[in-house]
N, C-alpha and C positions, 0 to 999 in steps of 0.2 A: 051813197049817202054823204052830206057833206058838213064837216064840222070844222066850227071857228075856232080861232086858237084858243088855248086853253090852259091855263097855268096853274097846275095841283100846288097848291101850299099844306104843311104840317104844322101844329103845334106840339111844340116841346118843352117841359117844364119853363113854361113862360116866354118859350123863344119862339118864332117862326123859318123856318126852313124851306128853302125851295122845294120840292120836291121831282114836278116833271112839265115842261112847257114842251105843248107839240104844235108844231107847222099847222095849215089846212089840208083837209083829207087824212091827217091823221099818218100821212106818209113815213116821216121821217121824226124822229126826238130832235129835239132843238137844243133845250137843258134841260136834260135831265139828273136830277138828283135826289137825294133821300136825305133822313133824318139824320142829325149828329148826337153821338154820344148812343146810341140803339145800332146795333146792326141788321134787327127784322128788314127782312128784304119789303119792300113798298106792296110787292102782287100780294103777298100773306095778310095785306089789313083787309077786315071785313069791310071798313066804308068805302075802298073803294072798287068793290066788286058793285057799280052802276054805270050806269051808261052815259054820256060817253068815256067816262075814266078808264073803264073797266078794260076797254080796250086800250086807252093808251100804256096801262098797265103790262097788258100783253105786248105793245110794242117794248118797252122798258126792258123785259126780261127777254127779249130777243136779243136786244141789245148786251145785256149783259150774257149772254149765249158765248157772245165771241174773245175769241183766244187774247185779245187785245184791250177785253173791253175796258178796263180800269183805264187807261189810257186814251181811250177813243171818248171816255164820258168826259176825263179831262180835257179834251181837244175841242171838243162841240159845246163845251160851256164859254170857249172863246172864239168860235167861231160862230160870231152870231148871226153872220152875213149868208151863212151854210155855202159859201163858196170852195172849202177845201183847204183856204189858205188864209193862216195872219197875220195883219202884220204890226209894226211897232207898234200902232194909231191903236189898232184893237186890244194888244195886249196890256198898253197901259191903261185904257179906260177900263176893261174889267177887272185886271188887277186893283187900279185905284178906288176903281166901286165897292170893290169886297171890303177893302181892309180898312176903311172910314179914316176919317181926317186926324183922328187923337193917335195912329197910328205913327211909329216913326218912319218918314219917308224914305222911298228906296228912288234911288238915281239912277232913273230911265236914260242917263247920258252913261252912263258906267261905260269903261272899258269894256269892260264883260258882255254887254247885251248889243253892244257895237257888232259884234264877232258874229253873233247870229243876226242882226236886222239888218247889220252894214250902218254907215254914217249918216248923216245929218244928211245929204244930200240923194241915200241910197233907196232903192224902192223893193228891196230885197223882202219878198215874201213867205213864209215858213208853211212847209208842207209839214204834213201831219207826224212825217216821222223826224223832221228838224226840231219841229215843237216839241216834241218827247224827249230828246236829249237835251233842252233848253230847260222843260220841269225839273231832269234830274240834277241839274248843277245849281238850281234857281237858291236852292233853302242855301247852300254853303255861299253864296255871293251875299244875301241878306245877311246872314251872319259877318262875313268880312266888315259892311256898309254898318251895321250895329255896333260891329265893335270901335268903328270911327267917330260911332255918334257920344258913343260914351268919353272914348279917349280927344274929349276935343284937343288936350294938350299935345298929343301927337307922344307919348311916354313910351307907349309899348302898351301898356296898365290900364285895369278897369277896377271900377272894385267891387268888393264881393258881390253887395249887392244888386250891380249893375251889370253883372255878372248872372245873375241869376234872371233877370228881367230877358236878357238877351235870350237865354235858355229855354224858361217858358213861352216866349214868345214865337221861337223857332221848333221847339220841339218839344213844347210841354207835354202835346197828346202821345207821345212816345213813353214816358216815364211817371215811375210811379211816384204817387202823394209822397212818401219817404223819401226820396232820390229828390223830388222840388224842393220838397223844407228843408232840406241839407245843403244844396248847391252851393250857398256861401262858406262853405266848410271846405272847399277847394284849395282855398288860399292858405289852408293849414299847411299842407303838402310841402310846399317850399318856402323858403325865409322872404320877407318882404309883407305880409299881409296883403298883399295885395296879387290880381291872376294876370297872367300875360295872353296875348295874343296864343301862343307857342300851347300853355293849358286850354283856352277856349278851341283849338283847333282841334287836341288831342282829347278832348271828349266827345265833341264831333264827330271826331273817326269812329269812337266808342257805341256810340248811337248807332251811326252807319251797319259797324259791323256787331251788333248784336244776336245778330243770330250765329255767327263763327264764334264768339267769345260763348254762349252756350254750351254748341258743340265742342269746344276744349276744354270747360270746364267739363264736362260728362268724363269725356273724352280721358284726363286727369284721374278721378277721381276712382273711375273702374281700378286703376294700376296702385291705389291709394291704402292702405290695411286699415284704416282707421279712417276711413271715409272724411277726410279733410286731405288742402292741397294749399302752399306754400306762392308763393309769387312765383319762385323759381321752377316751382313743378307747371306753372300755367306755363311760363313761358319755353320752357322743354319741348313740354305738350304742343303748344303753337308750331316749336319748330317743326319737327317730326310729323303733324296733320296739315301740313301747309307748304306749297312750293317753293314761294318766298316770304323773307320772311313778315309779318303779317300786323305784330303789335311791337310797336316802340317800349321800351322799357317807361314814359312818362304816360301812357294808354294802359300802362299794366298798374302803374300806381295809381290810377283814375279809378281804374276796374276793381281792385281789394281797400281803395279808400270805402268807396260808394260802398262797396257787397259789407265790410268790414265792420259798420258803423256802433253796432252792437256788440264784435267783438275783437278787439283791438290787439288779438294775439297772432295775429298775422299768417293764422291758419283756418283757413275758410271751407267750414261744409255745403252744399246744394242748397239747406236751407236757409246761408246768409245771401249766399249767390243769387236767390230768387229776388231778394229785397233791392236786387237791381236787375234781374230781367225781368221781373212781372212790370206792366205797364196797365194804363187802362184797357187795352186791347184786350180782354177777355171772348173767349167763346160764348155768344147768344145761348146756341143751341147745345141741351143737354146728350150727350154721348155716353151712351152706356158700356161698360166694360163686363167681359163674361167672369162671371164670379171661380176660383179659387176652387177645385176639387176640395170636397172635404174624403178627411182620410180618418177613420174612425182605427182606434187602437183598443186593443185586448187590456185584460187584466195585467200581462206581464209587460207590457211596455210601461203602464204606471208604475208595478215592479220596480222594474227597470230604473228609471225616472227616480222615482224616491230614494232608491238606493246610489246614483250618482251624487243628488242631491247632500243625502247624507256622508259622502266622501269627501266633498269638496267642503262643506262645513266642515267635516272635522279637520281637515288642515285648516282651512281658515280660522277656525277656533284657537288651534293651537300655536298660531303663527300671532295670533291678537292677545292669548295670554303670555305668552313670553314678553314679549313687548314692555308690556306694563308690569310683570306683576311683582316690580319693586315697591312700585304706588299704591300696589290692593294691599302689600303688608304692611307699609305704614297706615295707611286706613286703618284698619281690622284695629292693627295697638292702639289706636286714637281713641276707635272706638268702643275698645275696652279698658280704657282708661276711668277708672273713678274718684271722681275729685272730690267726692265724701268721704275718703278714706283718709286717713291721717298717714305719709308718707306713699301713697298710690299716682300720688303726680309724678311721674317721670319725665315727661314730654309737656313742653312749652306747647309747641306745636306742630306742624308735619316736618318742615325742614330740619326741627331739632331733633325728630323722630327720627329721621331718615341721617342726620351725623350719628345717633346714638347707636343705631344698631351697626354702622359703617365700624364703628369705633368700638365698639365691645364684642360683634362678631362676627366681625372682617365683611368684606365686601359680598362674598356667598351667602353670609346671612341675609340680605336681601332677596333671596331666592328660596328661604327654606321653604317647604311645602310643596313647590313646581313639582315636583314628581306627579304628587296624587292629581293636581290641578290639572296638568295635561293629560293623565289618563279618565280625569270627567270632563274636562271639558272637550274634547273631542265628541261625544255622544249628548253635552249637552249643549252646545251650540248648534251642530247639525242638525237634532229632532229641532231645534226651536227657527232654525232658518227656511228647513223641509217643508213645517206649520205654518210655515206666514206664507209662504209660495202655495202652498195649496189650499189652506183656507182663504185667500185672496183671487187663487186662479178661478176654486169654484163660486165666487161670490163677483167674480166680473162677470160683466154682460158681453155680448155677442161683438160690440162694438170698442170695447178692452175700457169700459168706464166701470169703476167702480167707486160709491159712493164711500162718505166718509165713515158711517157707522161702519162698513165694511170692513174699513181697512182699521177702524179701533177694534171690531170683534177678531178681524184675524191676527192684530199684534196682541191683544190680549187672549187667545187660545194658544200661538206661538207659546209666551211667556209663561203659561199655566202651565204645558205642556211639559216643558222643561224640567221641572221642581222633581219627578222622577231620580233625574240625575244629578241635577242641582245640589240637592239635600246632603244626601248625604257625601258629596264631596266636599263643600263648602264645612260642613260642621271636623270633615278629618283635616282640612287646609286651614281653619281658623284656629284649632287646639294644635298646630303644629307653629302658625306666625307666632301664638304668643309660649311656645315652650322655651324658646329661648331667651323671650323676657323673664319669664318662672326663675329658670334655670339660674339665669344671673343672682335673681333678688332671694332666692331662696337656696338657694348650691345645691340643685336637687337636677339629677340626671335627666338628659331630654327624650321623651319618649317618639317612637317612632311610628309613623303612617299605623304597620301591624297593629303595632301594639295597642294603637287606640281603638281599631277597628274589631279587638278583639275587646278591649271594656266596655267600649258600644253595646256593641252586639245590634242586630238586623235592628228593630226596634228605636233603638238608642240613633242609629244614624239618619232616620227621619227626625230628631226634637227639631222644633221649630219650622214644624213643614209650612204650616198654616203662617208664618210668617212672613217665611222664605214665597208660598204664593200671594201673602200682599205684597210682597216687594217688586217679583219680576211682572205678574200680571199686570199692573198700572206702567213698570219700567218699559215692557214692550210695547203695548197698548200706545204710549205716548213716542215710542222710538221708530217705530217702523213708518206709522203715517207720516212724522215731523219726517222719513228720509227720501218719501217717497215722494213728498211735495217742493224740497228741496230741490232732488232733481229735476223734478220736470220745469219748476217754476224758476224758481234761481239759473238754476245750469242748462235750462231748455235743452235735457235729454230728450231724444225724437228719432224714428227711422233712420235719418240723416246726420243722426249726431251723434256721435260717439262718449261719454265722458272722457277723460283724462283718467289716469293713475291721482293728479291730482286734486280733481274735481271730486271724485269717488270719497277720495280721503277726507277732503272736508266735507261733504253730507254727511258723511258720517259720525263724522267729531262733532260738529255742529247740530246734529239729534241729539247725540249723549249728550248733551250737557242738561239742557231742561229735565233729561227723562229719570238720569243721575241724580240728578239734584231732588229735586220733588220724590224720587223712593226712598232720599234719603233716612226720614222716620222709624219707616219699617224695616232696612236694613240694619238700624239700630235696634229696633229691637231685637231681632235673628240673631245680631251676632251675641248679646247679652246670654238671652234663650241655648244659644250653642256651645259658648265659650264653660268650661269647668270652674265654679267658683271656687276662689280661695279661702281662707279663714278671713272674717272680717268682713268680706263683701257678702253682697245679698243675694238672696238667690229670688229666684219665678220662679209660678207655676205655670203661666200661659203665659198670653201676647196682652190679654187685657190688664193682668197682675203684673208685668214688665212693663206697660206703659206708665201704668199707675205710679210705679214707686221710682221709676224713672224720673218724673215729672216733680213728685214729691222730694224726692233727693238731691236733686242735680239741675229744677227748673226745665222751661220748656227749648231750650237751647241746645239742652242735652241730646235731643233728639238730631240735631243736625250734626253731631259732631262728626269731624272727617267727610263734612259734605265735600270740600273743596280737595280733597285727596278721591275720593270717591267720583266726582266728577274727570278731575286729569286723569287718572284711572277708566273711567268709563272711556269717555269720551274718543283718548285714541285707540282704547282697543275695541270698541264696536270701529270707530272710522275704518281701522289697520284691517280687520273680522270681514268685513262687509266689504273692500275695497278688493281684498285677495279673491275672495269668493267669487268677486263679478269678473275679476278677472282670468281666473280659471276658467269661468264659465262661455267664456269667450275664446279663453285659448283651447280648452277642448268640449265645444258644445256638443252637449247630448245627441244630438239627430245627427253628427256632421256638421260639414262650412256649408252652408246655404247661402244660396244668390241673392245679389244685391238687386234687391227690385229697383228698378229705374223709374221716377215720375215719366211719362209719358204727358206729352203735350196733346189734348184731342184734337183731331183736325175735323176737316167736312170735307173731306176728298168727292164722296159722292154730292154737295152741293155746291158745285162751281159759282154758278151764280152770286150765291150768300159769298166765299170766297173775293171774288172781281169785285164785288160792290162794296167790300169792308177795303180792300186793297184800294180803289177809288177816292173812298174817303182817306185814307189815309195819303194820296198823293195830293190833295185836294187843300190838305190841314197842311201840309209840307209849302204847299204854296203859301197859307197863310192861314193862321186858325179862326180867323172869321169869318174864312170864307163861304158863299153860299148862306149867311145868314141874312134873311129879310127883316129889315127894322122894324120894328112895330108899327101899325097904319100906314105902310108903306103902299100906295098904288100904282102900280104899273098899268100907266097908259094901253090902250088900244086892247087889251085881256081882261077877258073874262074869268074868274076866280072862282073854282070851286073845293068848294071848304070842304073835309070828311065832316 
């Protein structure tokens, strides 16, 4: 049966693309080519399983069968003569065709293209595997010829912007949207504002070698404790994975500029690394991965679990109330300070607080009460750290999302939780900060931890429970989610990214403050509620009779007072609480050190095909990124056209 030639075109978001032009008899592909910007292989489209397509089709995928084929589609799009061989004449008319006139001209006289055609007088024709080593050196001559176009002054120098033109133009389809909008950020790197010859080459090489800069970044990062890797750990890594040696020291400033761009501290995880290997080159086809054995656990391994949990708070607790708890006793007197009293003013305000008790009783007065403080706070940090880990764990989903109501019910259960232990430590730690003021202003002997917990009595050490839970219920409720969003969104904590000692510290500090602040009220009232009144001050009966006469007495200011001692107080010791904690929990996690899962790239081993004809395009783009595009209303003489 005999068929006339026949030229499949595609459209593509507005564009037309060659697709597959075949000889007569359907013998042999002439050009063949497929869609840009898709990698669907051409045989997978329904329209054009017809006749005669259908079989050029099958010719198409036979072709891409062979071990060469990315190379072989490139050679038959310029060998339109189908003689075998081409030569200068042919390669500059198809080159010239593709890349249209607004294109900057490449110099068919070059040096360089001399060497394979031979001179102006030579008739030296290129066999198929001449041509193949002529595509591979074609993109870095254009680039040389580019960068003369720009440097008309003959400087060295281009600039940024011109810079960037060259880039796109040569190898935009290589690199990704972030890695193009930054290209003029090259000329940051060294003094002069402006990029040399010397930078345009040595990103090049970068390009080239992207897939070895991958592998040493991997490579790196395994030997890494903290899943980040330093310029000098890349170029280590290079030496050691490479026979000689591989990247220049100005290839390695190219490589953690570009990957770096987000974060500028010169230690780079997989996931900044990506924001310079990901390219548009994505995988078409979806790859499934085999899921993860699940391992279901007994009742004592949550056991287990909760009781580490609860260890590690309590040193965290205790490592976060020492810290501060000079600034909880200046608070505590602030805020039982009443300035309705006639001679009850003592304290201007925190700083004046904090010389007076330096000054009347010595420097340890700043610690009185730490005893009983560290033996509650250990039991009550840990229950309330243990509550937000597990009322959070069981409120994610399968997918580790957990909505926001979530994460306010489980800071607010945390924070409720607490108030057990809370209570009555805070009521024997706040009658011990202010025994010493007493002591002073009335020469009356200062009572001890015992002694109060024996005028208490069981009863007595919950007053102000109901307080004490509007205070922390709201404090954690608002502290956990503000730390847990901090991290992820601020500090983009991820698989791949580790916090800092530093990072930790300020999520930390940076939740206390808001959550500090705003419980301030209720903490006020607690400590009124708790504290033993003297002669002359008022006393409550509740939290509603304490707000009231609060308000009545001393205005609505009253309520905030020692906000700002109360927050420098929170603030570093949750940061301080929270920072040791996580990193305990890292230095000796529960389950053991578990494996660094490695992203995995997906491949299509088993479809060679889809492989060679993404490869094709992409030496095809290398030739020139317009290449193989048909202009709109473009007719090609002597072909018949048929459209899917």
């Amino acid at each position: 049966m005999q068929y006339r030639d026949c030229n499949i075109k595609w459209r593509w978001n507005n564009r037309t693309f060659l697709l597959v032009t075949l000889g007569h008899n359907g013998c042999r592909t002439k050009k063949p080519y497929f869609p840009l910007g898709t990698f669907s292989h051409p045989v997978y489209s329904p329209q054009l399983f017809t006749s005669p397509t259908y079989l050029y089709s099958i010719i198409f995928e036979n072709l891409l069968s062979l071990p060469d084929a990315e190379y072989e589609i490139a050679f038959r799009l310029f060998d339109t003569d189908g003689t075998g061989k081409i030569t200068k004449d042919q390669f500059k008319q198809i080159l010239s065709a593709n890349i249209g006139k607004d294109a900057i001209p490449f110099d068919f006289e070059c040096e360089w293209l001399k060497l394979y055609t031979g001179g102006n007088d030579a008739t030296h024709e290129m066999a198929y595997k001449e041509f193949t080593q002529l595509l591979k050196g074609l993109q870095s001559e254009r680039l040389r010829q580019e960068f003369r176009y720009y440097d008309k002054e003959a400087t060295g120098y281009i600039a940024p912007d011109a810079f960037q033109k060259v880039i796109t133009d040569i190898a935009g389809h290589k690199l990704s949207e972030q890695v193009i909008d930054n290209l003029p950020t090259l000329c940051n790197l060294y003094p002069g504002n402006k990029i040399s010859f010397a930078n345009v080459m040595a990103f090049y090489n970068v390009i080239r070698e992207m897939d070895m800069v991958e592998r040493v970044v991997r490579k790196a990062l395994e030997s890494s404790k903290d899943g980040a890797i330093t310029k000098g750990d890349f170029l280590n890594t290079a030496s050691k994975e490479t026979r000689f040696s591989l990247f220049t020291p100005m290839e390695a400033d190219i490589i953690f500029h570009f990957a770096g761009l987000d974060n500028p501290s010169g230690k780079l995880t997989l996931k900044d690394f990506f924001r310079l290997l990901e390219s548009k080159w994505e995988h078409a086809l979806p790859v499934t991965h085999p899921e993860a054995p699940v391992i279901k656990q007994g009742a004592l391994h949550d056991i287990l679990k909760g009781s580490y949990a609860f260890v590690l708070g309590s040193i965290s607790g205790a490592v976060g109330a020492t810290v501060v708890y000079p600034i909880d006793l200046v608070k505590t007197r602030m805020q039982n300070q009443r300035s309705k009293v006639v001679g009850e003013l003592l304290y201007k305000n925190s700083i004046d607080c904090f010389k007076k008790v330096v000054k009347n009783e010595g420097v340890l007065g700043l610690y009185r009460g730490l005893g009983p403080q560290l033996v509650g706070v250990a039991p009550e940090k840990a229950i309330k750290l243990t509550m937000n880990d597990l009322v959070r764990r069981h409120l994610t989903d399968k997918d580790g999302n957990i909505t926001f109501t979530g994460e306010l019910i489980a800071g607010g259960v945390a924070g409720g939780s607490q108030v057990i232990f809370t209570n009555p430590l805070e009521i024997v730690k706040i009658r011990l900060q202010v025994a010493g003021e007493a002591a002073k202003t009335l020469d009356a002997p200062r009572p001890g931890a015992v002694t109060i917990v024996r005028t208490l009595g069981i009863l007595g050490l919950y007053k102000g429970a109901g307080a004490c839970l509007l205070r922390d219920i709201p404090f954690s409720a608002i502290y956990f989610p503000v730390y847990a969003h901090l991290k992820k969104d601020l500090f983009k904590e991820g698989p791949e990214h580790k916090l800092t000692i530093g990072e930790l510290l300020s999520a930390g500090a940076i939740a206390g403050m808001p959550a500090a602040y705003f419980a301030t009220p209720a903490d006020v009232i607690k400590t009124r509620l708790q504290v033993e009144a003297r002669k002359g001050q008022s006393t409550y009966t509740g939290i509603r009779d304490a707000a009231s006469k609060i308000y009545k007495e001393e205005g609505f200011r009253a309520f905030f007072k020692g906000g700002p001692a109360r927050v420098l107080r929170s603030s570093p010791q949750f940061g301080t609480t929270l920072m040791v904690y996580e990193i305990l929990q890292r230095a000796f996690p529960f389950d053991g050190p578990q494996e660094q899962v490695q992203h995995v790239t997906p491949t299509h081993s088993d479809d060679l095909s889809y492989l060679q004809s993404k490869n094709a395009l992409k030496i095809l783009l290398d030739v020139h990124y317009k290449f193989g595009i048909v202009p709109p209303n473009a007719k090609i003489p002597g072909l018949a056209t048929a459209s899917p």
